[in-house]
VOMARSE-283987 format. One line per field, with one value per residue (C-alpha): residue in three letters; chain; x, y, z. Coordinates in nm, 2 decimals. Example, Ala and Ser with C-alpha at 12.3 -4.5 7.8 and 13.67 -1.06 7.14 Angstrom:
2
resn <- ALA  SER
chain <- A  A
c1 <- 1.23  1.37
c2 <- -0.45  -0.11
c3 <- 0.78  0.71
***
This chain:
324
resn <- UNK  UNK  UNK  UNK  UNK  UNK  UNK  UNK  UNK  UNK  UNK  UNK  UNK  UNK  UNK  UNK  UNK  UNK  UNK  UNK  UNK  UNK  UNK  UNK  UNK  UNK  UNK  UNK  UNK  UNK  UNK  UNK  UNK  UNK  UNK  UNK  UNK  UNK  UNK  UNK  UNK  UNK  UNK  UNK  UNK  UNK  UNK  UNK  UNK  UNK  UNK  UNK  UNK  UNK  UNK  UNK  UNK  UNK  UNK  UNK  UNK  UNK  UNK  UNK  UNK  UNK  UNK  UNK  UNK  UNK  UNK  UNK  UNK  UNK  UNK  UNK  UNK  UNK  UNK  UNK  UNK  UNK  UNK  UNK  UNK  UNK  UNK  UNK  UNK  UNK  UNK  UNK  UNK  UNK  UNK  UNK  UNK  UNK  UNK  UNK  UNK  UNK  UNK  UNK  UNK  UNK  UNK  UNK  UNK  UNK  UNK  UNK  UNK  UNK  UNK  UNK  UNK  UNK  UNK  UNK  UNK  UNK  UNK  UNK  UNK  UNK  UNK  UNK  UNK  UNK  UNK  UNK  UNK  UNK  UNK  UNK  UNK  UNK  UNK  UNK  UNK  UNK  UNK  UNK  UNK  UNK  UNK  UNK  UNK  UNK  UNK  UNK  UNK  UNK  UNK  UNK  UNK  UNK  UNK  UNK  UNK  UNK  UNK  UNK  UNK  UNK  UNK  UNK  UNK  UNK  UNK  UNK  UNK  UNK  UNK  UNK  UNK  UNK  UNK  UNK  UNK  UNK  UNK  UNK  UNK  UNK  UNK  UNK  UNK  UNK  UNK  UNK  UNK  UNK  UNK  UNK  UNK  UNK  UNK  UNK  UNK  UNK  UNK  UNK  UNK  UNK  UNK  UNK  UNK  UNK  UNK  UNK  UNK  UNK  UNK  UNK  UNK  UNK  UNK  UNK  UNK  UNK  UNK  UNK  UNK  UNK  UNK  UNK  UNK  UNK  UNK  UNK  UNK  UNK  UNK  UNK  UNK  UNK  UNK  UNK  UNK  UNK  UNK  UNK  UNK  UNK  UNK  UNK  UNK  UNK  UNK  UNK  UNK  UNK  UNK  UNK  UNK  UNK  UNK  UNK  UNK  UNK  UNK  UNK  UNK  UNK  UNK  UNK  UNK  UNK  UNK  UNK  UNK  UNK  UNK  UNK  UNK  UNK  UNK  UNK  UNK  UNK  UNK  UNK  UNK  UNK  UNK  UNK  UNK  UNK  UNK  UNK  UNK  UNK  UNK  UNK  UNK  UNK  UNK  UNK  UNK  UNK  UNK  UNK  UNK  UNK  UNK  UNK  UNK  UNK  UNK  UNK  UNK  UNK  UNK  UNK  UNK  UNK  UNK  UNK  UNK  UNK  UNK  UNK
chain <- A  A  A  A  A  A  A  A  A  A  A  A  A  A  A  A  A  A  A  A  A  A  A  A  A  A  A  A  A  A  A  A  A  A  A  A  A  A  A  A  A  A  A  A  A  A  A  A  A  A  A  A  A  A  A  A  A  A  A  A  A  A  A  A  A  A  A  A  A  A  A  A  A  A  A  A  A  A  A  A  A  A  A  A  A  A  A  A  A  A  A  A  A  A  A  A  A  A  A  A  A  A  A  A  A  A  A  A  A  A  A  A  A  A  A  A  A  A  A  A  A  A  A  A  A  A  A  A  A  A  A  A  A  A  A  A  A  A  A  A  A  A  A  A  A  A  A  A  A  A  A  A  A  A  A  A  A  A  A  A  A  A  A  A  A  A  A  A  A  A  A  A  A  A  A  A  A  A  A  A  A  A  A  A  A  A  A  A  A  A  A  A  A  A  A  A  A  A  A  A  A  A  A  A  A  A  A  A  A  A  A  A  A  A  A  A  A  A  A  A  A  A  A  A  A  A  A  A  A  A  A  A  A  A  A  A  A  A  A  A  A  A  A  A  A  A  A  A  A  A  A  A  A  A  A  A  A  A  A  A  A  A  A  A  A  A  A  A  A  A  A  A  A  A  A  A  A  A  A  A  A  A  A  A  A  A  A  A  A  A  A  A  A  A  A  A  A  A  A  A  A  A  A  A  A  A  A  A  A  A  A  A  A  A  A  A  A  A  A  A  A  A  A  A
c1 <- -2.70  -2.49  -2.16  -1.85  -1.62  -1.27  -1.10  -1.25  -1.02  -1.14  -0.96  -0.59  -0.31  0.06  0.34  0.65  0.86  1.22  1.47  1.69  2.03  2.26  2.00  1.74  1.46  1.14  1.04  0.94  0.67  0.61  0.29  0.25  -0.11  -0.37  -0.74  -0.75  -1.06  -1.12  -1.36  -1.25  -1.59  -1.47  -1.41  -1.32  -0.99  -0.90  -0.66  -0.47  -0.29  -0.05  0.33  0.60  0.60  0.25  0.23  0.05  0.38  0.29  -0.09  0.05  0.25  -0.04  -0.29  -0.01  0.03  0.40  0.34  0.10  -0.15  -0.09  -0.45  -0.73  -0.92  -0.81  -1.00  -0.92  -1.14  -1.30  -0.98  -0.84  -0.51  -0.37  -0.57  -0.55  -0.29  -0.21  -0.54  -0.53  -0.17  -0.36  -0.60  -0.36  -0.09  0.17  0.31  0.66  0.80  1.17  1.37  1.23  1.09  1.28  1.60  1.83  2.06  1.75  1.59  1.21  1.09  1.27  1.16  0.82  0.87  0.98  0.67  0.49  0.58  0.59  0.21  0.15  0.17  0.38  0.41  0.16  -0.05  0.29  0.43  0.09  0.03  0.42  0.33  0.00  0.16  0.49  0.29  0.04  0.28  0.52  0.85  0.83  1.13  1.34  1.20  1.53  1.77  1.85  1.61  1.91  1.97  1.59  1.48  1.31  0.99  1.04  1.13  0.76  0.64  0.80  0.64  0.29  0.33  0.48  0.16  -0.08  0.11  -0.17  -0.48  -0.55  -0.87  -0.70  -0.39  -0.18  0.02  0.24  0.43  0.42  0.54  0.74  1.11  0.93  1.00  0.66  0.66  0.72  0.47  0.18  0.26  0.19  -0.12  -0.22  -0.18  -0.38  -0.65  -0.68  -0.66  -0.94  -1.15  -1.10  -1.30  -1.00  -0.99  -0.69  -0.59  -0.30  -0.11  0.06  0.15  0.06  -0.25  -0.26  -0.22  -0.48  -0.72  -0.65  -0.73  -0.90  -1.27  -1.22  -0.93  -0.86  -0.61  -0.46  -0.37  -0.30  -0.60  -0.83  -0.97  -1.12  -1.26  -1.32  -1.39  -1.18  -1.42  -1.40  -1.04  -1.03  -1.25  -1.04  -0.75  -0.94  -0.98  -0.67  -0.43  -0.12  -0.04  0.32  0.46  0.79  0.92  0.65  0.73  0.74  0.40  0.21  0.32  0.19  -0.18  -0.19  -0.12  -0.42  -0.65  -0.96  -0.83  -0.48  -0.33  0.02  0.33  0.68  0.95  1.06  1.44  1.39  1.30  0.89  0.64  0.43  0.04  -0.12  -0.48  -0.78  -1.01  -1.11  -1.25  -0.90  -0.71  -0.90  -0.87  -0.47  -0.47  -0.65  -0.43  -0.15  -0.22  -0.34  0.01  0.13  0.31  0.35  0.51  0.23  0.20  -0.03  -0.03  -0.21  -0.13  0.09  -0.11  0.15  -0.04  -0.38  -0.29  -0.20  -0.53  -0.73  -0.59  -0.47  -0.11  0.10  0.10  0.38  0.63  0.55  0.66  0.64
c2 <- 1.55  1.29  1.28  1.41  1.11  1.08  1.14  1.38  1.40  1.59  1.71  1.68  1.71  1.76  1.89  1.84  2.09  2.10  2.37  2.29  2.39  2.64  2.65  2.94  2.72  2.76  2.48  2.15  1.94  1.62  1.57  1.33  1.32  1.42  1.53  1.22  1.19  0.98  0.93  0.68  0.64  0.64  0.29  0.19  0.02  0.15  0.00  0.23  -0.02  0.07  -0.03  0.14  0.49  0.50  0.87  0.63  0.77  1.12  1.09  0.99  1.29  1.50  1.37  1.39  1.78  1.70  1.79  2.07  2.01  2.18  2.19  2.03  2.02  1.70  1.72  1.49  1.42  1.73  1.96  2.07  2.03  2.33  2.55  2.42  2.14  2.12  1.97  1.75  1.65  1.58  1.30  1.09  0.84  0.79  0.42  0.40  0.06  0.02  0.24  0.55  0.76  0.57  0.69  0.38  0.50  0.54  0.30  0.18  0.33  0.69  0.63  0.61  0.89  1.17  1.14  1.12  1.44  1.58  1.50  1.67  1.41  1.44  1.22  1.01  1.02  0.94  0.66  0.46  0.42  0.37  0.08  -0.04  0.00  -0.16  -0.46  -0.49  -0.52  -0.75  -0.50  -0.47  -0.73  -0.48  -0.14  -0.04  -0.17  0.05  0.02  -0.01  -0.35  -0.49  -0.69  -0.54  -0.68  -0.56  -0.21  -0.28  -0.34  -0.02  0.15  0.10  0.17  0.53  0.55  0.48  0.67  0.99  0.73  0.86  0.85  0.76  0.59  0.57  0.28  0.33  0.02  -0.11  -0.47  -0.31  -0.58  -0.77  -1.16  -1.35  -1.44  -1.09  -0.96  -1.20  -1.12  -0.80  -0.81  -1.01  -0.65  -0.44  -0.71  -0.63  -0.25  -0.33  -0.50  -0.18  -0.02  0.23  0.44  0.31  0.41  0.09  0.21  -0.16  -0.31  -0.66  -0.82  -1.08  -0.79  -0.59  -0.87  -1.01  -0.66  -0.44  -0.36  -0.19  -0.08  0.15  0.14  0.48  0.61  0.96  1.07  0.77  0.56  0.25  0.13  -0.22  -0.51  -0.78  -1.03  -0.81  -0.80  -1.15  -1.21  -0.95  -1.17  -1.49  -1.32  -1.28  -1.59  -1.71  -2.06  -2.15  -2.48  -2.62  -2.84  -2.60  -2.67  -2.39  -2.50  -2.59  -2.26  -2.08  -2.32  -2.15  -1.84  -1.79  -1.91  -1.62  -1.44  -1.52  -1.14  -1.20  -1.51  -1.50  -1.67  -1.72  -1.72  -2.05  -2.22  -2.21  -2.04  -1.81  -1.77  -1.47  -1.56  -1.28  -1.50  -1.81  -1.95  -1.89  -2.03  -2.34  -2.38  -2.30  -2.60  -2.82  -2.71  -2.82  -3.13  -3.22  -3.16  -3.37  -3.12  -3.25  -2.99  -2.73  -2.46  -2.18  -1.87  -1.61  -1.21  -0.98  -0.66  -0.47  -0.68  -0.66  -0.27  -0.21  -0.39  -0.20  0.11  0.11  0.14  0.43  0.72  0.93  0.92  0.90  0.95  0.80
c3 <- 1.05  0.88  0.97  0.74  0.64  0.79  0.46  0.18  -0.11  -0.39  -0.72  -0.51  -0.76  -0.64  -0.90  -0.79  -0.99  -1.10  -1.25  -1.53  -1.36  -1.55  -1.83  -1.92  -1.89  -1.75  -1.44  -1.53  -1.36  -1.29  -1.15  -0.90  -0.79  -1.07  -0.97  -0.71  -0.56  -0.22  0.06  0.35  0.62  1.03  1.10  0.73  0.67  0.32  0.10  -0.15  -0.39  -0.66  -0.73  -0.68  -0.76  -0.84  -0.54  -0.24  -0.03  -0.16  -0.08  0.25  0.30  0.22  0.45  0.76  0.63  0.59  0.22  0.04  -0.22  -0.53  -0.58  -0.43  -0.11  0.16  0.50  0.79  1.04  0.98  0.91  0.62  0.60  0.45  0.68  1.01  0.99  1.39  1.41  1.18  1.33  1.69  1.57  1.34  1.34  1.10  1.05  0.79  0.62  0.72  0.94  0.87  1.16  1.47  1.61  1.64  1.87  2.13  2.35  2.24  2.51  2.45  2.10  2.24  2.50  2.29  2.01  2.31  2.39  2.04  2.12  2.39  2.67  2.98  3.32  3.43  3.14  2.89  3.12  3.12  2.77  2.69  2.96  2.79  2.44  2.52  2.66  2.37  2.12  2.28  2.31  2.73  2.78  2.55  2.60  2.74  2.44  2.18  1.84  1.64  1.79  1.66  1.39  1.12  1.26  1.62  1.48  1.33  1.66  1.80  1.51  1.53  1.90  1.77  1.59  1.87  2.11  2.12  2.05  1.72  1.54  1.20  1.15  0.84  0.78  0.45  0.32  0.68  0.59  0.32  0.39  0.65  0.61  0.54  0.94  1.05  0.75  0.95  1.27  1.17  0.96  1.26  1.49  1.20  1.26  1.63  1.55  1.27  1.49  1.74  1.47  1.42  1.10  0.88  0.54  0.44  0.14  -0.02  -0.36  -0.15  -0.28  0.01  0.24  0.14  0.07  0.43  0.63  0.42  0.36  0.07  -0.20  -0.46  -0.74  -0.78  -1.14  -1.27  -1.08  -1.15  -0.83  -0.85  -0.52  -0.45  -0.19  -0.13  -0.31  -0.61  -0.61  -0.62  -0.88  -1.10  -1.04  -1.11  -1.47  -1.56  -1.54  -1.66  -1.81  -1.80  -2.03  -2.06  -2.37  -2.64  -3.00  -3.21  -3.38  -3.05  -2.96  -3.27  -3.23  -2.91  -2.99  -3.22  -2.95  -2.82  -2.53  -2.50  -2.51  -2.57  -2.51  -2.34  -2.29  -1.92  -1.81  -1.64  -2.06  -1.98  -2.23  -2.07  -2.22  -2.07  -2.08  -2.05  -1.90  -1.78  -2.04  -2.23  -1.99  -2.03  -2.39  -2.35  -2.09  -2.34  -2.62  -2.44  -2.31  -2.67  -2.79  -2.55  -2.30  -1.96  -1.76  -1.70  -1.42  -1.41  -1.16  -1.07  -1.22  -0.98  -0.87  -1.14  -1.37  -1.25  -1.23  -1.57  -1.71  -1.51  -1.54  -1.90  -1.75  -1.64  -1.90  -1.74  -1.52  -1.12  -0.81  -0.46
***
């Protein structure tokens, strides 16, 4: 018998409605999640990319039974969520960006203690892996100070040893480098790595390219119920298609040449006096670099898209309004 995969999403939507105040109005809704359809494998680290507002938080929510599908089925390792959420509570862990889900005003280790306990562990059992946990993630010389006294990255730490606490089978990390700075941010991707290489099941919600192509086996862009799954090879090579030319000192005739060349989508102006080209492909890019060095312009950068950008290629862009 083959065995069911840790996450089965199928058809979830989620309205989140709202009543005009003082006004004889019906309810308005904004839909959130539309028809999304997922399947994570045991041992898979899944990457759900999007930006901001794009529902990954919601989705979130959903699988940790803190929220209720509107419609839709969503098991978890083998439970549904809507009709027996207390086990689906007992085999995950829930990872936030910032300073949501610690109390600051508590110790790491009475942080740790009491989810512990929400958990159902007591004693022996709960004092061991606090000590294990504590050690692994580098917080035993300040167990005992308060959380509010941590860097953002040690209140990371203290986080993702929240998250282990009960040994889950899945763990759900949402925004977790969300504020981080870029040495926190590696230290840790470096941690997910470890937990990766555990062959833990972990479902990363980011708007981080780097992030997800550094720990994930495979991503999905979420849009108004349309997943697209992909490797980190493919994401890169989507990137690689798209790229962006950037020229300083552009004469007004260079730039209409340009313009006109195959491929190049659209120009702008940058705030720091550089034309941007916008390029479809490689071969376009190439042609805008000749171009440019034909006129004589010198002062030539070229970047690679942001995930917004890659996003709205690839998903046609956002056709209503969303919520995270």
């Amino acid at each position: 018998m083959t065995e069911s995969p840790c996450i089965e999403i199928e058809g979830l939507t989620r309205t989140f409605s709202h009543r005009i105040f003082l006004a004889r109005r019906p309810i308005t809704g904004t839909i959130a999640l539309d028809h999304v359809n997922l399947i994570v494998e045991y041992g898979e680290v899944h990457g759900l990319l999007g930006p901001n507002g794009a529902g990954k938080t919601t989705l979130c929510k959903i699988l940790a039974t803190i929220l209720l599908p509107t419609a839709g089925t969503v098991t978890v390792c083998g439970s549904d969520v809507v009709t027996d959420p207390r086990a689906v509570r007992r085999r995950i862990g829930i990872v936030l960006g910032g300073d949501r889900g610690l109390y600051g005003r508590l110790t790491a280790r009475q942080n740790l203690r009491h989810w512990g306990a929400l958990y159902g562990l007591h004693g022996t059992a709960l004092r061991s892996r606090i000590d294990e946990l504590t050690e692994r993630f580098g917080l035993t010389t300040r167990q005992h100070d308060r959380v509010e006294t941590f860097s953002r990255g040690m209140k990371q730490r203290v986080h993702l040893a929240r998250g282990l606490i009960a040994d889950p089978e899945l763990l759900l990390l949402d925004e977790p480098t969300d504020g981080l700075d870029p040495v926190a941010a590696t230290e840790f991707r470096a941690l997910v790595g470890q937990l990766r290489a555990e062959g833990r099941t972990i479902l990363l919600t980011t708007h981080n390219m780097a992030e997800a192509e550094q720990v994930c086996d495979r991503v999905s862009f979420i849009d108004n119920g349309t997943i697209l799954d992909a490797d980190p090879a493919t994401l890169s090579a989507l990137v690689s298609r798209y790229e962006r030319i950037d020229a300083l000192g552009v004469t007004e005739p260079t730039r209409a040449r340009v313009s006109t060349i195959a491929g190049v989508e659209r120009v702008e102006d940058l705030p720091d006096g550089y034309v941007r080209f916008h390029a479809t492909d490689r071969p376009a890019a190439t042609a805008v670099l000749r171009a440019l060095v034909d006129a004589e312009v010198t002062r030539i950068r070229n970047s690679e898209p942001s995930l917004e950008e890659i996003y709205l290629h690839l998903m046609g862009g956002q056709r209503g309004m969303r919520v995270d």
